[in-house]
C-alpha positions as CSV (number, residue, x, y, z in Angstrom):
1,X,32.4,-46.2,-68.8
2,X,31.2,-42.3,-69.6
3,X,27.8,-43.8,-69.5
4,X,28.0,-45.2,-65.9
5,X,30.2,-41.9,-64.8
6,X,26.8,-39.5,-66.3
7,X,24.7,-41.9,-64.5
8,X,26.8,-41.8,-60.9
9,X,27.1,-37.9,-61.3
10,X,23.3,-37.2,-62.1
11,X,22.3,-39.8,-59.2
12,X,24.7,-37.4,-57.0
13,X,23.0,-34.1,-58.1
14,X,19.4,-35.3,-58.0
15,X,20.1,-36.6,-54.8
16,X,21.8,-33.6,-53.7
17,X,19.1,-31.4,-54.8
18,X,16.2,-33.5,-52.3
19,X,18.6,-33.6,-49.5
20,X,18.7,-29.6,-49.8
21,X,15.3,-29.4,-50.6
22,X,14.3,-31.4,-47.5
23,X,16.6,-30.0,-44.9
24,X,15.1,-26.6,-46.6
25,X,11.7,-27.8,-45.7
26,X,12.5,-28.9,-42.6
27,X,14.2,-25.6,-41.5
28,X,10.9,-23.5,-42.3
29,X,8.7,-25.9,-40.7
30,X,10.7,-25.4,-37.6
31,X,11.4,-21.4,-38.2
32,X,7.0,-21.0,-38.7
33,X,6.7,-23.3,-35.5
34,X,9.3,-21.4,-33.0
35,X,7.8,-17.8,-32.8
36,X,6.0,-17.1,-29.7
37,X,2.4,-17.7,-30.7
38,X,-0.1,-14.5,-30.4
39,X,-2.2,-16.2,-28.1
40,X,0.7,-16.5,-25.5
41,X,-0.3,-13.9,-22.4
42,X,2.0,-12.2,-20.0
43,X,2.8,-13.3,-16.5
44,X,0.6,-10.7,-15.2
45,X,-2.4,-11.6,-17.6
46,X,-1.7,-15.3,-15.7
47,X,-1.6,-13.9,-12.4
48,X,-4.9,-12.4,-12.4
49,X,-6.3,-15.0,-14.0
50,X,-5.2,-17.6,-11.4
51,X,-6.4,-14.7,-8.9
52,X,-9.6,-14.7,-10.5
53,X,-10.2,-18.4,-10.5
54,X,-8.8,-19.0,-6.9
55,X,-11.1,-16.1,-5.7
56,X,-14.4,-17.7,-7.2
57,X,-14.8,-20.9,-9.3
58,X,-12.4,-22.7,-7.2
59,X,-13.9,-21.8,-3.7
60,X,-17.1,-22.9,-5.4
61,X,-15.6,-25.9,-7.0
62,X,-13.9,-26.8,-3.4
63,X,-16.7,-26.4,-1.7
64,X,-19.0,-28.7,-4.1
65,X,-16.0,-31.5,-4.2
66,X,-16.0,-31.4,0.2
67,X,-20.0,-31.7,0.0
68,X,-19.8,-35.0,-2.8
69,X,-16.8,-36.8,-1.1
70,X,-19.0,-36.1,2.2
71,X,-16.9,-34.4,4.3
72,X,-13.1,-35.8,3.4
73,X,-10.2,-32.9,3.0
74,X,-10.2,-32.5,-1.0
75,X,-9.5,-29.9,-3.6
76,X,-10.5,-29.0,-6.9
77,X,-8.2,-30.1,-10.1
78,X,-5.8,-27.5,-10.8
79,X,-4.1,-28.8,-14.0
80,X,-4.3,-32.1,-16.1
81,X,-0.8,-33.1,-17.7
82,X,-0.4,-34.8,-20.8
83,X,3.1,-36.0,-22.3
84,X,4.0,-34.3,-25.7
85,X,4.0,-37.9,-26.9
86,X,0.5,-38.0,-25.9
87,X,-0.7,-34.7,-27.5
88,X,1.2,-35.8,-30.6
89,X,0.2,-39.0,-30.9
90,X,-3.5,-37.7,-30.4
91,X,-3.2,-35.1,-33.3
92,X,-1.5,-37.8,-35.8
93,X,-5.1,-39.7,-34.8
94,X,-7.3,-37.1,-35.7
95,X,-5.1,-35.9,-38.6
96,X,-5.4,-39.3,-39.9
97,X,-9.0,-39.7,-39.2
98,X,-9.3,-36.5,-41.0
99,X,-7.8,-37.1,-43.5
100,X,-9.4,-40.6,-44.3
101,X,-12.7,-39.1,-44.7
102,X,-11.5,-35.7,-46.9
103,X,-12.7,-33.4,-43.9
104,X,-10.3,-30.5,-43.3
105,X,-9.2,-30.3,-39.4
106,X,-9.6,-26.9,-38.5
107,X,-8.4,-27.3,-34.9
108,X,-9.2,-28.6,-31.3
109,X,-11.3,-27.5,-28.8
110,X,-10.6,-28.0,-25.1
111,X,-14.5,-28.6,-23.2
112,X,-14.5,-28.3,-19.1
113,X,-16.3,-31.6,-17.6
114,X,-16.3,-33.6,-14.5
115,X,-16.0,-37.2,-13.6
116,X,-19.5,-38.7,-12.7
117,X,-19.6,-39.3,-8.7
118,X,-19.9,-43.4,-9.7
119,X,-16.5,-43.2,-11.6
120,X,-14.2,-46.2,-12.2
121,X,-11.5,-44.6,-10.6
122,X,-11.8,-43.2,-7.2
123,X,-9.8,-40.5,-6.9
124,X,-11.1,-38.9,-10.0
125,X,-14.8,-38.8,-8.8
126,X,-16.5,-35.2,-9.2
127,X,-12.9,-33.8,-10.0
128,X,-13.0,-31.2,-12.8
129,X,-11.3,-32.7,-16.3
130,X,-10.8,-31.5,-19.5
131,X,-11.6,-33.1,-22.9
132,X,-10.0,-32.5,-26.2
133,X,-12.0,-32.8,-29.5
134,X,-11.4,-32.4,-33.0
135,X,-13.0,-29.7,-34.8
136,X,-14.1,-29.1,-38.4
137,X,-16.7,-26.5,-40.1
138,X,-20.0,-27.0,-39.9
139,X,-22.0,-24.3,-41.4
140,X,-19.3,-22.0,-41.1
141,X,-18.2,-22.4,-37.9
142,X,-15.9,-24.3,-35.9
143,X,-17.8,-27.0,-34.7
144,X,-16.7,-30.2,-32.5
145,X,-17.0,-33.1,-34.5
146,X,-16.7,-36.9,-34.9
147,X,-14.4,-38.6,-37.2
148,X,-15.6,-41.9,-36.4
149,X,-19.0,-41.3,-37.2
150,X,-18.4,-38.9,-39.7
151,X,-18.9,-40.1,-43.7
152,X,-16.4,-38.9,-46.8
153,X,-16.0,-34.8,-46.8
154,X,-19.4,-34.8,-44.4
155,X,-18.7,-33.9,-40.8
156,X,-20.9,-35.4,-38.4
157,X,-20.9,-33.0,-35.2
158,X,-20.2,-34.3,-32.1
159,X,-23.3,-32.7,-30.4
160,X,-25.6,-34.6,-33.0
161,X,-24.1,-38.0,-31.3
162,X,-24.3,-36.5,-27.6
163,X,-28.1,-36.3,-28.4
164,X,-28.2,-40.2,-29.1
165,X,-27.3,-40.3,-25.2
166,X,-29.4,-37.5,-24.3
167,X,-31.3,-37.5,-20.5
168,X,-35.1,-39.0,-21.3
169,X,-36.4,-36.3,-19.2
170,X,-35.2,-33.1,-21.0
171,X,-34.3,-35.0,-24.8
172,X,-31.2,-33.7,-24.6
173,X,-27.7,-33.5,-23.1
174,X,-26.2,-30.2,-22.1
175,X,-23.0,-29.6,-21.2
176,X,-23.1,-30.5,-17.7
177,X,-23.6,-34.4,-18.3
178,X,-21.9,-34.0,-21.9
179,X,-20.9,-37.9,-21.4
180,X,-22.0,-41.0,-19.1
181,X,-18.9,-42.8,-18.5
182,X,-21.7,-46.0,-17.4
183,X,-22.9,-45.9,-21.3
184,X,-20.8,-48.6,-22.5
185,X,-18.7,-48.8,-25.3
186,X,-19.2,-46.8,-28.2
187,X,-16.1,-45.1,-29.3
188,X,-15.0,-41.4,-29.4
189,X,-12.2,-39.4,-31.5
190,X,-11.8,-37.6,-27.6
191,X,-9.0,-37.1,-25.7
192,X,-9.2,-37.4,-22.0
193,X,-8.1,-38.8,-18.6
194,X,-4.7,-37.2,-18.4
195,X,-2.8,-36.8,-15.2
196,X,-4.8,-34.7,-12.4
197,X,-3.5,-32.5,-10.1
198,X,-4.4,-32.9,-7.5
199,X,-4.9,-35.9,-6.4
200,X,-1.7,-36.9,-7.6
């Protein structure tokens, strides 16, 4: 009887000791992740930088768009929404990926594009877009790389795989036609086509 009374009491206090341990854990995850972040601007900083872009890239950008959709009332992108579950679910995917091939995630990095005028959906044709990438170092920097392609602990940037698409004219893709959504299927570890506004 002792015996199975030592055994019940030490199952309570090791199990008492992870519980506290965990919600410990769990309370400085969430204490690191709640401060405002030091990239976080002011209101004003925002303002003149919607100012700024209204003022000159858009007009441009407007102005382009009106000229490709020949003639029809249409505006620039303005945002692209993605659900948290989205964004989540695409860093548990790169974590993973990351992780598989012993290459440390050093962060993402957020490229300006445009939807090809020939794209699959209509109203995204010529509209501005953003794509998220993975990124690891690669000779000391923070490069944009490629999980899939990528071997153990050996990034494989994802400029190195942009050139296997590269324009037979110049030998090599720049940022402008960065991807050919006609190329066919050959996977990425990039996030893209969230919600545009407009047109929705």
């Amino acid at each position: 009887m002792k015996s199975l009374i030592f055994k019940l009491f030490t199952f309570l206090v090791v199990s008492s000791l992870i519980l506290s341990c965990a919600s410990e854990s769990n309370n400085q995850v969430k204490k690191a992740s709640s401060k405002r972040p030091t990239q976080a601007i002011t209101y004003p900083e925002m303002a003149a930088m919607f100012k700024e872009y209204d003022n000159g890239q858009k007009k441009v950008l407007d102005g382009y768009i009106k000229k490709k959709s020949k003639g029809k009332d249409t505006i620039a992108t303005i945002s692209e929404f993605f659900t948290i579950e989205e964004l989540e679910q695409y860093l548990s995917y790169v974590k993973r990926l990351s992780a598989e091939k012993e290459i440390n995630l050093t962060g993402i990095k957020i490229f300006t594009s445009a939807y090809p005028s020939d794209y699959k959906i209509p109203e995204y044709r010529n509209r501005v877009t953003f794509m998220l990438a993975p990124t690891a170092k690669i000779k000391g920097k923070n490069v944009a790389y490629e999980p899939l392609k990528s071997t153990m602990r050996k990034p494989v940037s994802m400029q190195s795989v942009l050139n296997e698409y590269a324009d037979e004219t110049t030998k090599k893709v720049n940022r402008a036609s960065i991807f050919s959504f006609q190329i066919g299927s050959d996977d990425s570890s990039v996030l893209n086509r969230g919600t545009l506004n407009p047109p929705y």
